[in-house]
N, C-alpha and C positions, 0 to 999 in steps of 0.2 A: 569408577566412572571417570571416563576423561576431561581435562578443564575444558575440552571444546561442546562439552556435554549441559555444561553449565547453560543457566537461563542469565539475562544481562543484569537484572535484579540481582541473583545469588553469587554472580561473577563479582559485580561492583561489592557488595557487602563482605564477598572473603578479600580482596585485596584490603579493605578498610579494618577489617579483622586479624590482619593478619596471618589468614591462612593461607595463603597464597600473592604472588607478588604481577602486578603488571608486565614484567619482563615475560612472566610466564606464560602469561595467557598470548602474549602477543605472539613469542617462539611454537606456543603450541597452534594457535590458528597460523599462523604459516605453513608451518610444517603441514598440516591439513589441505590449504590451498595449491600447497607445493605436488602433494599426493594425488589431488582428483580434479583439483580446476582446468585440467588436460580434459577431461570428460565433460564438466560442466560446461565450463566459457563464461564465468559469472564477471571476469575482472578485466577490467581495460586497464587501471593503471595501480599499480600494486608498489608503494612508496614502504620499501620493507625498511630501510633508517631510518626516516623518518618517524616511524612507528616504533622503533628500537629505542632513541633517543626520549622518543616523546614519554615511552614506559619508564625509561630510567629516572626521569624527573619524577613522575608520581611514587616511586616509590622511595629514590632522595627524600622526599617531601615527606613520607610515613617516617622512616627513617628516625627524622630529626623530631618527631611529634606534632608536625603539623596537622589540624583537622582536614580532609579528604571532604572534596564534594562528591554531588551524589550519583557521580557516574565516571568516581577517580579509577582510570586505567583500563579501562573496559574497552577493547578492539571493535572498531567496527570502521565500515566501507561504506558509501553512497552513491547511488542512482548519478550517472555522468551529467548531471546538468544543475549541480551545485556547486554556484562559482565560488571559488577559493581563489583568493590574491596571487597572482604572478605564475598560475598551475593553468595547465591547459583544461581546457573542459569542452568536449567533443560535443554533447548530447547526442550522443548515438550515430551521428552524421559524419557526411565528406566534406559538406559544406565548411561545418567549425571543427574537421581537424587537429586546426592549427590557433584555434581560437584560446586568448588566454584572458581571465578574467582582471579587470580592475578593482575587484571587488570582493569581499567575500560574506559569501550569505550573512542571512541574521542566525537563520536555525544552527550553521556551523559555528557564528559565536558563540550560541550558548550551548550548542554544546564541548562547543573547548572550554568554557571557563565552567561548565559541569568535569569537568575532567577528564572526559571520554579520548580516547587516540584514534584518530583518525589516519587508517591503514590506506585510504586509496580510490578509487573511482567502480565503477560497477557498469558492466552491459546493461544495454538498455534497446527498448524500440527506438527507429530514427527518430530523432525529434519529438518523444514519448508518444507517438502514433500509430498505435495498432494494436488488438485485442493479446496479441499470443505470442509476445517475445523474441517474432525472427526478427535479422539485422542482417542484410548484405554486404556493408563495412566492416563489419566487426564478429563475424558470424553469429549462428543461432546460438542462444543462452537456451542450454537443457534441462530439464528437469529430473532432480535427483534420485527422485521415485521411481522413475522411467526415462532413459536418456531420448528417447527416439518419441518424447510427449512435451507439449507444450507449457510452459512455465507461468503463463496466465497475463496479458498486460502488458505495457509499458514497462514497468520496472520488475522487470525478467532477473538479472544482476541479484538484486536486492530478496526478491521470494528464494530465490533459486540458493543464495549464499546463506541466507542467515539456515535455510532449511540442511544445507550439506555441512553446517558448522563451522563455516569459513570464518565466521565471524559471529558478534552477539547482536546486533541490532543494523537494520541500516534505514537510511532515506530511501520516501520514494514519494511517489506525487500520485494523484488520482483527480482526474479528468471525466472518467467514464467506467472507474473504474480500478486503476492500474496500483493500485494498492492490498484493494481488499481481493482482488484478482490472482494474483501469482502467492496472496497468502490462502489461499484457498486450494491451487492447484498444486501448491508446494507445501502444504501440509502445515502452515506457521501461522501466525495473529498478525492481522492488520488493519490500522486504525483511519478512517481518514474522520477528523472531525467538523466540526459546524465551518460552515462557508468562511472565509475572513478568521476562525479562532486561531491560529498560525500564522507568521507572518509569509511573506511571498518573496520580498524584499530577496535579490542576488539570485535567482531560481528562474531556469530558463523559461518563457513563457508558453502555454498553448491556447488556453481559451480563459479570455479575462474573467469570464464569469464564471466556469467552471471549477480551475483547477485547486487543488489541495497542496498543500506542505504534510507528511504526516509518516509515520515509521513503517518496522513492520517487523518482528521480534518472533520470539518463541511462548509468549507467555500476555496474556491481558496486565496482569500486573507492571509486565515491563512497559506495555504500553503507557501504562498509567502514570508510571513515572516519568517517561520519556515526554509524554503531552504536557505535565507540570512543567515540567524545564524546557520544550520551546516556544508552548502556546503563549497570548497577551501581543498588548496596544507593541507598534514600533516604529518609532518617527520616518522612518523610511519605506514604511509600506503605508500608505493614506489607509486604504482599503481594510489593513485589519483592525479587528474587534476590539472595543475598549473593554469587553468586559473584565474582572477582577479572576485570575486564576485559581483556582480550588486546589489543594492537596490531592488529588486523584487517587493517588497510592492511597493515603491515609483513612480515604473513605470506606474502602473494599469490604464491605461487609462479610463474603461469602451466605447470604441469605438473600432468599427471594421472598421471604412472605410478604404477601398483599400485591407483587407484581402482577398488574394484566401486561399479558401477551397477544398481539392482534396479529393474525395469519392472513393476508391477504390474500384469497383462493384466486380470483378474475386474473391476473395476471403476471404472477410471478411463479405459475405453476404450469404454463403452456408449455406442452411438451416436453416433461419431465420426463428422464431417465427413470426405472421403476428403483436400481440402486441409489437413486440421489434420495427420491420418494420416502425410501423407507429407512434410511441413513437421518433422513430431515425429522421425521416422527421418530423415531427414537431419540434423539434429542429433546424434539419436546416433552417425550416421558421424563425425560431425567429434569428436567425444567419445573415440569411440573411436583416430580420429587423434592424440586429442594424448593415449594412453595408458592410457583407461579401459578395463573388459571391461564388457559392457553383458550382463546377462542379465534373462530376462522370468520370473517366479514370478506364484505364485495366493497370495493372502491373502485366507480364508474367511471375516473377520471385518468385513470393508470393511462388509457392509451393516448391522449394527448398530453400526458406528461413526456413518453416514449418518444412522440413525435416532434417535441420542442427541444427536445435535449439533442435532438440528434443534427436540430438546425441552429442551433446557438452553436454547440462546437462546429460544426462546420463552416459556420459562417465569420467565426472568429478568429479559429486555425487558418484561414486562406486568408483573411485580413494581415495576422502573422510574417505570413511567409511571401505576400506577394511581391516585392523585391526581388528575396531570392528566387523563387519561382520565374520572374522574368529576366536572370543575370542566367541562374545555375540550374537550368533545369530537366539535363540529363543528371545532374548528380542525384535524384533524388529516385527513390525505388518505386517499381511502376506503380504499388498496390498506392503509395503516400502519393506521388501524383494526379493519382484518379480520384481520390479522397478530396484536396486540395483541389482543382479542379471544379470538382463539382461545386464546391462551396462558392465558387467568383459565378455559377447559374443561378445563384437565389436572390430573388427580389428583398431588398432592403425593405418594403413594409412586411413582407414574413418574418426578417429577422427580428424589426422592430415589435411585432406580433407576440413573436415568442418569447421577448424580452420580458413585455407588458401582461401576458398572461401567468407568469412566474409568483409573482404575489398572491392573486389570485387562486393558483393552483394547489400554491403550498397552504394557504388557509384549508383549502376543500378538504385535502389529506391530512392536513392535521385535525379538523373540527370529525373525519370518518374513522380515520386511524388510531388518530392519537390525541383526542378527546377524552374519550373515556378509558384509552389503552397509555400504558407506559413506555411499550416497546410493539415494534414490529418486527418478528420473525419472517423469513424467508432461507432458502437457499442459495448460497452465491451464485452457484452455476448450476441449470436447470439439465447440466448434460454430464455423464462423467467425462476425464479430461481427454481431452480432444489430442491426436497426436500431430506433430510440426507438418508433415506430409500432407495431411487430409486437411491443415488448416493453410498452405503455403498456395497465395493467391495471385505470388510472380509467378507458378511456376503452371498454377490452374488454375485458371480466372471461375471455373465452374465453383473453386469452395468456398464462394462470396458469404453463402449462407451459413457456413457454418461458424466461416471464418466472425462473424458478426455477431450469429448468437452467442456467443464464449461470456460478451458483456449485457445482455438482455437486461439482467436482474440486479446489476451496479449500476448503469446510466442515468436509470429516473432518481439516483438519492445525489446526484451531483444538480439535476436541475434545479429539484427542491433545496439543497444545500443543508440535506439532514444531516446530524454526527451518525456513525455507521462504522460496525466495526465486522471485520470475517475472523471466524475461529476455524478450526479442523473440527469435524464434529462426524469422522468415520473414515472407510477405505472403500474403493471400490472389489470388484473379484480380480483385481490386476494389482491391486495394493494399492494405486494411486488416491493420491487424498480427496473427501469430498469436506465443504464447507459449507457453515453455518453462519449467515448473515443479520445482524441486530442493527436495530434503528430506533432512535428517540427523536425528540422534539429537538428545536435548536438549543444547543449550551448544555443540552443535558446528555453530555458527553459521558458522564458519573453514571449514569444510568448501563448503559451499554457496558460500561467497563466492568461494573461491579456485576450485571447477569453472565460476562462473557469468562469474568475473573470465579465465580462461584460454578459456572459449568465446570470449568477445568478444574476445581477444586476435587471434584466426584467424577471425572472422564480422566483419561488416558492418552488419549488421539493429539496431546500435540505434546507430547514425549514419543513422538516415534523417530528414530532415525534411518535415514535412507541408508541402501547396504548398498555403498558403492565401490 
C-alpha cells in the first residue's frame, strides 16, 4: 500500500511509531500532486518548502525523544479562505487575488501546534458560492472518480484532494452544504458540526449565521480526532460555543445497540435517483446489522425550514459583498452576481422572519425527529453526481434547476445548525460516489461520529481509490 493510501489517523500514528517519517509522507503527497493535479485542479498555492522544512522539524523532534502531538507531520492543504499571516489568500476570487491576511485563523493554530504541516491553499467556489465547484479564476476543480463530474460545493480543492490522495485531511467550510457535499460526491467523510462548536475567528465570511469551520478526510475516526483538536470556546470568535470538548476519538465505540434511526420520508426523498434509493437502503441494512432500529416518520415543517435557509444566506451573502459588489462588479461570475443580487430584493421583515422562526423550527424538528430518535438518516444527494456541463449556469442559464438541487438535502441542517456528518455509503453504475448523510441533536457531534465510524468499520466504500 502506498503512504498516500494511509488515512490521517494511521498516517499521524506511524510517523509517532516510528514507522515512517514526515519527510516521507510529505515527498510522497507531492509527488502524487505533482502526477495528477494537472487533471484535478485541486491546488491554488502549493508551498512545497515550506512543507519540507516543516517535516524536517517533526521528525528532528522524534529524533531526539520528544513526545509528538496528535497530528505530528501529517500533510495536508486548505480550502483558500483560511487566513494565514503574511500569505495571500484569494478565496476563490479576482477580487482578493492579491489579498494577504493579517492574521492567521484559530483552526490553523491549532492545527500547527497539533503538529499537522501545512502543504498550501486549495480551489475552491468564488467566495465559497455555488453548489458544484466551478471557478472562472482559477478554473474547474474536477472530480477524481470522473474528471468531466462535478466535485460537490464550495470546497471542491478539499473533496476532490483529500479523495485523489494529495493529501490526508483538509479545511473546508459548509454554508449550505459545502463540506458534507464534495465529501459525498468525491467519495470521502465530512463533518460539519453544531452551529458555533468551531471557532470562525481568521475564515473568510459568507453568512453570519450559517456558515461552519469543519474538515473532510478519509475516515470518521479522522474526523473525530480532527474535531477534538479544533472544536471549543475562542476569545476571538464571540459567537463560538463554550461547551467543554469531548475525546471524540476515544469515544468510537464501533456499536449501534439501542440507536434509533429516523428516516425522514416528506422531503429528503423528492426525486430520488433509483441508484441513490437503493444505495441509501442498503446502508440502512448494514446499520441495522450492527444494531440500530431504522424507522421512517413525516416532519411537516421540512418545507419552511427549506425556505428560510435559502433567505438568511442570501440575505446575508449580499450584506457581505455589497461594497464589492458596488466597487468590482464585473469581477464576479455571472451565476454569483445573480445570486448576490437577488438577495439586496428581500425585504428586511422576511429576513428578520427568518431569523426569528429558527428557534422555533429547530424545536419542531427536534421534539419530530430527534425526540424520540438519536440520529437522522438521509442521503446527501438525492441525484447521482451531476456532471460540470449540465450543472455550468454561466454557460446555461436553463441548468438553474439542477444546478441548485445538488444542495436540497444539506441546506436545512445549516438553518437548524444540526452537527451532520456525509460518509460514502456506495457507487453509482458510472462508479461515481453516492453519500450517506447523519444527523443529531446539537453537541451531540459523538453521536454521528461513532454510527459513521462503526458503518465504516463493516463497509468498504471509503477505501476506494480514484484510477486516475
Amino acid at each position: 500500500m502506498s503512504l498516500t493510501d494511509l488515512s490521517m489517523t494511521e498516517a499521524a500514528d506511524a510517523v509517532v511509531r516510528g514507522e515512517t517519517t514526515s519527510a516521507a509522507l510529505v515527498e510522497a503527497c507531492l509527488a502524487r500532486i505533482a502526477q495528477h493535479d494537472g487533471q484535478v485542479n485541486s491546488v491554488i498555492r502549493l508551498d512545497a518548502e515550506s512543507a519540507r522544512a516543516q517535516a524536517h522539524g517533526v521528525d528532528r523532534a522524534r529524533a531526539s525523544g520528544a513526545t509528538l502531538p496528535p497530528l505530528a507531520g501529517v500533510p495536508m492543504m486548505h480550502k483558500d479562505m483560511y487566513y494565514r499571516q503574511g500569505r495571500v489568500s484569494t478565496c476563490g476570487s479576482h477580487i482578493r487575488r492579491n489579498f494577504v491576511a493579517e492574521r492567521t485563523a484559530t483552526v490553523l493554530q491549532r492545527l500547527d501546534a497539533a503538529g499537522a504541516v501545512d502543504m498550501g491553499t486549495l480551489n475552491m467556489a468564488e467566495f465559497a458560492q455555488n453548489p458544484t465547484g466551478h471557478n472562472r479564476h482559477f478554473g474547474h476543480c474536477h472530480n477524481p472518480f470522473g474528471l468531466d463530474y462535478c466535485t460537490g460545493r464550495s470546497s471542491s480543492g478539499s473533496g476532490a484532494g483529500v479523495a485523489a490522495r494529495f493529501f490526508f485531511a483538509a479545511l473546508g467550510s459548509d454554508t449550505g452544504g459545502s463540506i458534507r457535499l464534495p465529501a459525498s460526491l468525491c467519495g470521502v467523510t465530512g463533518l460539519k458540526a453544531t452551529q458555533t462548536r468551531v471557532p470562525r475567528s481568521g475564515v473568510m465570511p459568507l453568512s453570519f449565521s450559517a456558515d461552519n469551520v469543519g474538515p473532510l478526510t478519509r475516515t470518521a475516526r479522522d474526523a473525530a480526532r480532527f474535531l477534538t483538536i479544533t472544536a471549543g470556546r475562542c476569545p476571538d470568535d464571540p459567537t463560538s460555543a463554550p461547551e467543554a470538548v469531548p475525546d471524540y476519538e476515544a469515544a468510537l465505540t464501533g456499536s449501534l445497540a439501542g440507536t434509533r434511526i429516523a428516516v425522514v420520508e416528506d422531503w429528503f426523498f423528492d426525486g430520488i435517483d433509483a441508484e441513490v434509493a437503493a444505495a441509501f437502503e442498503t446502508a440502512m441494512g448494514a446499520l441495522r446489522a450492527l444494531g440500530a432500529t431504522v424507522t421512517r416518520i413525516a416532519v411537516p415543517e421540512m418545507a419552511a425550514v427549506g425556505a428560510y435557509t435559502a433567505v438568511v444566506s442570501r440575505a446575508e451573502g449580499a450584506a457581505i459583498h455589497a461594497n464589492w459588489m458596488r466597487e468590482y462588479p464585473a469581477d464576479y461570475a455571472p451565476h454569483l452576481s445573480a445570486r448576490l443580487y437577488g438577495g439586496y430584493s428581500l425585504p428586511a421583515t422576511l429576513y428578520i422572519e427568518a431569523l426569528s422562526r429558527r428557534g422555533p423550527l429547530l424545536r419542531a424538528f427536534c421534539e419530530r425527529a430527534l425526540g424520540q430518535y438519536d440520529l437522522v438518516a438521509t442521503p446527501t444527494l438525492r441525484t447521482i453526481v451531476p456532471s460540470l456541463a449540465e450543472t455550468d449556469i454561466d454557460v446555461d442559464p436553463q441548468n438553474w434547476a439542477r444546478f441548485m438541487a445538488v444542495s436540497a438535502n444539506t441546506r436545512p441542517f445549516n438553518y437548524l445548525g444540526l452537527p451532520t456528518i456525509s460518509i460514502p455509503c456506495g457507487a453509482d453504475r458510472r462508479g461515481l460516489p453516492i453519500g450517506l448523510q447523519l444527523a443529531a441533536r446539537p453537541f451531540a457531534e459523538g453521536r454521528v461520529l461513532n454510527a459513521a465510524d462503526a458503518y465504516q468499520r463493516v463497509t468498504e466504500w471509503h477505501q476506494r481509490v480514484p484510477s486516475l
